[in-house]
ROKOL-209268 format. One record per atom (N, C-alpha, C, O, CB): y, x, z. Coordinates in pm, whole numbers, padded with zeros to 5 digits, always signed. Glycine has a CB too. Layout:
# residues N
YXZ;...
# end
This chain:
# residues 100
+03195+10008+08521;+03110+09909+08457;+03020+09847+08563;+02977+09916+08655;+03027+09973+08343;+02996+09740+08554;+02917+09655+08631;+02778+09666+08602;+02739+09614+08498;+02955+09527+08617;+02695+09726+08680;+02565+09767+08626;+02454+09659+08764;+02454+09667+08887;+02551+09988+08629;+02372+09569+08670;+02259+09467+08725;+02155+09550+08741;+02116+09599+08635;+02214+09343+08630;+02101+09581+08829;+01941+09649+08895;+01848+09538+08903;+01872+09454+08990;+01946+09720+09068;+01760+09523+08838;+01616+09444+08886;+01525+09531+08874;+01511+09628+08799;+01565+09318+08805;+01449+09476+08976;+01281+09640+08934;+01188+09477+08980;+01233+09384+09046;+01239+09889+09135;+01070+09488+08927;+00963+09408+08959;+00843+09451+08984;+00789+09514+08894;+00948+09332+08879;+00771+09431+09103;+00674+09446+09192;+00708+09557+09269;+00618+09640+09254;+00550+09456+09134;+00808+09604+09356;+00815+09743+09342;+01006+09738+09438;+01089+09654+09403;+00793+09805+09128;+01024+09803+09508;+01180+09826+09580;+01240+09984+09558;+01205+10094+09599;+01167+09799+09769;+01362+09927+09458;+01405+10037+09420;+01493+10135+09513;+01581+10065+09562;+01463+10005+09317;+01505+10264+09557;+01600+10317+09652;+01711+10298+09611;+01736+10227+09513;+01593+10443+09683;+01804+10365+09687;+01956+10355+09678;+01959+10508+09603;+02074+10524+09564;+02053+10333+09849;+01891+10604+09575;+01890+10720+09515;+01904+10703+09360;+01989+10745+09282;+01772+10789+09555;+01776+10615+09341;+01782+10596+09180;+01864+10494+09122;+01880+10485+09000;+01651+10566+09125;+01935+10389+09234;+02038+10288+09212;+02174+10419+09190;+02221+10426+09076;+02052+10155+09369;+02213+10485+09264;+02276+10588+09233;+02294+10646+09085;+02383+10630+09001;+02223+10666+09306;+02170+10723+09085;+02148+10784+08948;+02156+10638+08797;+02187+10662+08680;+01962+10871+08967;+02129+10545+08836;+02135+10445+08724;+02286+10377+08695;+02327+10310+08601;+02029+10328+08762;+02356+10429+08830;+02486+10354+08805;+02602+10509+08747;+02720+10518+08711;+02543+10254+08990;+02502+10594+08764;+02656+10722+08745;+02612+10716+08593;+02699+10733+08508;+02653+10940+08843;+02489+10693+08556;+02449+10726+08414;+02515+10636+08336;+02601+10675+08257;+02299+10721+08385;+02481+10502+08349;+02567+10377+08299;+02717+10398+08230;+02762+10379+08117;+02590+10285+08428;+02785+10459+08386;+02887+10490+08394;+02969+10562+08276;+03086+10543+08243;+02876+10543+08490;+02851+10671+08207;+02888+10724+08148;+02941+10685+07992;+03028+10734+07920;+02817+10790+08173;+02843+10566+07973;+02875+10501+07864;+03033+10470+07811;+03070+10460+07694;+02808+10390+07886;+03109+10458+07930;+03241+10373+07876;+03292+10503+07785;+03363+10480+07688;+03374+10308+08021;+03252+10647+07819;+03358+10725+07740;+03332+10726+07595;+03407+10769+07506;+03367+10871+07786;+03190+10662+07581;+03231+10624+07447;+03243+10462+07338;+03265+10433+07220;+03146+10707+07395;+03216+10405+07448;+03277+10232+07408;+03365+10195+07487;+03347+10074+07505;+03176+10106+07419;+03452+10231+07546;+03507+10134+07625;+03526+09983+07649;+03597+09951+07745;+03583+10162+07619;+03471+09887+07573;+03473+09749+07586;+03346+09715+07670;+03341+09603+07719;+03477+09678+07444;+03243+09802+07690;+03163+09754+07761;+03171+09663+07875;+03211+09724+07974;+03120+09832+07785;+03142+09508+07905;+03129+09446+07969;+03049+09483+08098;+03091+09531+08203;+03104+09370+07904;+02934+09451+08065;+02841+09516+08176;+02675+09540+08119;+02636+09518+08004;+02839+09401+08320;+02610+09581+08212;+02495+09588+08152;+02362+09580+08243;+02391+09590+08362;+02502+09705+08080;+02251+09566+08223;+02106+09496+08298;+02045+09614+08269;+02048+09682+08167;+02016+09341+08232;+01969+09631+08415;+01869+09779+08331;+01708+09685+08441;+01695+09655+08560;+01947+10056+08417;+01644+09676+08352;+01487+09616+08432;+01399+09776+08458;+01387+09880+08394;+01363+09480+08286;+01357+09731+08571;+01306+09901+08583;+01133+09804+08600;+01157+09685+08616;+01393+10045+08782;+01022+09826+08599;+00913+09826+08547;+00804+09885+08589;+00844+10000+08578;+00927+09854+08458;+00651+09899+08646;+00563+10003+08635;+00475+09917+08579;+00479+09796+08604;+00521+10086+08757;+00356+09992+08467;+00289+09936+08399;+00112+09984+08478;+00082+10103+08473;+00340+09981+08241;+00041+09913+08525;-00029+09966+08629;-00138+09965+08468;-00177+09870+08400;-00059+09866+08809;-00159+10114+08454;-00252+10166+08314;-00270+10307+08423;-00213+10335+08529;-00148+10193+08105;-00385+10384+08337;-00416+10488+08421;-00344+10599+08306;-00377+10718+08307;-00596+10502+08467;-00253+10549+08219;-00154+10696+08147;-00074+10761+08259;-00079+10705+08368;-00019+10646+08013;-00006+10863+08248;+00060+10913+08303;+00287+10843+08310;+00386+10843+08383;-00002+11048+08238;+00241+10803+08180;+00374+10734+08130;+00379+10606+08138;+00386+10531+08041;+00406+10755+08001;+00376+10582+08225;+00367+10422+08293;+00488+10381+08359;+00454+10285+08428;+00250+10405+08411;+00643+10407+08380;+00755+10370+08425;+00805+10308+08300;+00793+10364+08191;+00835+10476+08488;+00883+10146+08322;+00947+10161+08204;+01092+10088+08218;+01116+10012+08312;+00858+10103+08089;+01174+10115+08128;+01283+10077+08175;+01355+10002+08054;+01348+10024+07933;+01355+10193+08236;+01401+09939+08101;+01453+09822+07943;+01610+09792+07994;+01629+09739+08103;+01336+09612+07924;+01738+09835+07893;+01878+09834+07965;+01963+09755+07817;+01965+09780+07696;+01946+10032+08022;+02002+09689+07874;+02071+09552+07808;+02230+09617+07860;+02265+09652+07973;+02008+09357+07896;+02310+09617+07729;+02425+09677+07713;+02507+09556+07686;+02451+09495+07595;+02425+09787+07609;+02619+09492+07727;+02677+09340+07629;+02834+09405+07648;+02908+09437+07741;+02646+09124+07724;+02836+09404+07490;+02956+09412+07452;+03040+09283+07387;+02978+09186+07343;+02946+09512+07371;+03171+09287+07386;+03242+09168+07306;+03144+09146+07167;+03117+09232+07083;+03421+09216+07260;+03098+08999+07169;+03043+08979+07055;+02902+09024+07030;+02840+08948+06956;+03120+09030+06972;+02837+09126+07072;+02684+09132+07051;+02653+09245+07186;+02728+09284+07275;+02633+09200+06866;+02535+09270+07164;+02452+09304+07292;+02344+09436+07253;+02274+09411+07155;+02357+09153+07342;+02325+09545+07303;+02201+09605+07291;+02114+09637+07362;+02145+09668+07477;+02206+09678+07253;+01966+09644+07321;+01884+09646+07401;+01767+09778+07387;+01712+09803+07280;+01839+09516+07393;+01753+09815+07448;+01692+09962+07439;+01573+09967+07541;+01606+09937+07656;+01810+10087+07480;+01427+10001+07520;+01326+09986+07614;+01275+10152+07604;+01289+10220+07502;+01208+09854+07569;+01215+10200+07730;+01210+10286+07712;+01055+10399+07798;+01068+10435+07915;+01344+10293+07730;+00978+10421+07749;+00857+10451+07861;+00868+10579+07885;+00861+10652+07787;+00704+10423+07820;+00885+10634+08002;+00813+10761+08038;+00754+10801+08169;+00663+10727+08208;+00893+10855+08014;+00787+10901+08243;+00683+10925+08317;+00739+10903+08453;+00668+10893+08553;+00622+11057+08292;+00910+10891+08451;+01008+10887+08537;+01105+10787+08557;+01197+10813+08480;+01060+10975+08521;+01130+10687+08620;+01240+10627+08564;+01409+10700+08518;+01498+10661+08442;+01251+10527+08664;+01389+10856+08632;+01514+10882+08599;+01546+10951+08434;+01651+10975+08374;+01555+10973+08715;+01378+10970+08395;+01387+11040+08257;+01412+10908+08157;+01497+10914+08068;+01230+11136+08215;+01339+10797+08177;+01332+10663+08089;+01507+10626+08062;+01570+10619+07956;+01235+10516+08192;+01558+10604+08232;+01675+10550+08189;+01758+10654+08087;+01826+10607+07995;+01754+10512+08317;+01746+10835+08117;+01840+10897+08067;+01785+10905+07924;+01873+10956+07854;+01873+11023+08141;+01667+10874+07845;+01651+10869+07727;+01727+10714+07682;+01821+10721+07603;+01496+10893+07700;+01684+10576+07735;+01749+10517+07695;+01973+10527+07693;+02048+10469+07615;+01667+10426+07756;+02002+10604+07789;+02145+10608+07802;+02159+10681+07643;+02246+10653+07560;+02208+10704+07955;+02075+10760+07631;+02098+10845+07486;+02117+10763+07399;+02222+10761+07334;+01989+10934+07430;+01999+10662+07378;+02009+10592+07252;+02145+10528+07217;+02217+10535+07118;+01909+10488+07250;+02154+10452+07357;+02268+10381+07335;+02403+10462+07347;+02510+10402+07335;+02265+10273+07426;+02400+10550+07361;+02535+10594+07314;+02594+10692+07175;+02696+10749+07136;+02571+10659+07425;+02425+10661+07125;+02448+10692+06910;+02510+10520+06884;+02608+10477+06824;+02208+10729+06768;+02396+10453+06964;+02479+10279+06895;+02602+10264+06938;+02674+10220+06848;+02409+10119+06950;+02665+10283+07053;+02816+10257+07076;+02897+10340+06998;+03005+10298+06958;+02858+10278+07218;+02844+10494+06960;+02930+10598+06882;+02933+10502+06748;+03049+10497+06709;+02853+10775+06861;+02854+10432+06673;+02810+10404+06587;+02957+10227+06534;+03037+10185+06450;+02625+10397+06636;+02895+10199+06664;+02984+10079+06658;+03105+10092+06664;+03180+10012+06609;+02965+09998+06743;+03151+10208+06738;+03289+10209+06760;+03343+10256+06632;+03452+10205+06608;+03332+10295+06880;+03298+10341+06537;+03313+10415+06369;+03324+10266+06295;+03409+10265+06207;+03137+10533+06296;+03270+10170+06310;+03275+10060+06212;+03394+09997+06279;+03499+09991+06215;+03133+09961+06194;+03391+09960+06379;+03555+09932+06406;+03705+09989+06370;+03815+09944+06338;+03564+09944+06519;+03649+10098+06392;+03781+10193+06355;+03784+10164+06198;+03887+10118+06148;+03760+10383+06395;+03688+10188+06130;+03691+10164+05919;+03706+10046+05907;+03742+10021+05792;+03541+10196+05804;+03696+09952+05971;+03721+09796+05960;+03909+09777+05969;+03960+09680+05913;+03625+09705+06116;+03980+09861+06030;+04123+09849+06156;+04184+09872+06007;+04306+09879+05990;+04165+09999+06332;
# end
């Protein structure tokens, strides 16, 4: 899968470009139509502790999801958002199949 990195104010390593592209990755085993997807990586300058945030744009044939996500890490943000989205792809792929 073709995975887009932007981070703003801020230069992301090749470590967490790593970790954002194996995670991504993981998605196809359960959509496989995935096109590609955008992950914006974020710091919110607040004095919380949970100030990373990460927002990952999924585009599939026909619609798109978008999942935002705050925590304290980006590598924890992205792997909570990878979660979400892969109840919505499990989800989508069940209505396809009852649709067939």
């Amino acid at each position: 899968m073709d995975v887009n990195t932007q981070s703003v104010n801020f230069n992301v390593d090749q470590k967490l470009l790593n970790f954002i592209q194996k995670r991504m990755n993981k998605l196809d085993h359960y959509y496989d139509r995935v096109v590609y997807s955008d992950v914006y990586l974020k710091v919110q300058n607040t004095s919380e502790k949970e100030n990373k945030i990460a927002e990952v744009k999924v585009h599939v044939p026909g619609d798109e999801y978008i999942v935002k996500k705050k925590c304290k890490t980006f590598e924890e943000a992205i792997d909570c958002a990878a979660n979400s989205l892969e109840r919505s792809l499990k989800k989508r792929k069940q209505k396809l199949r009852a649709y067939s």
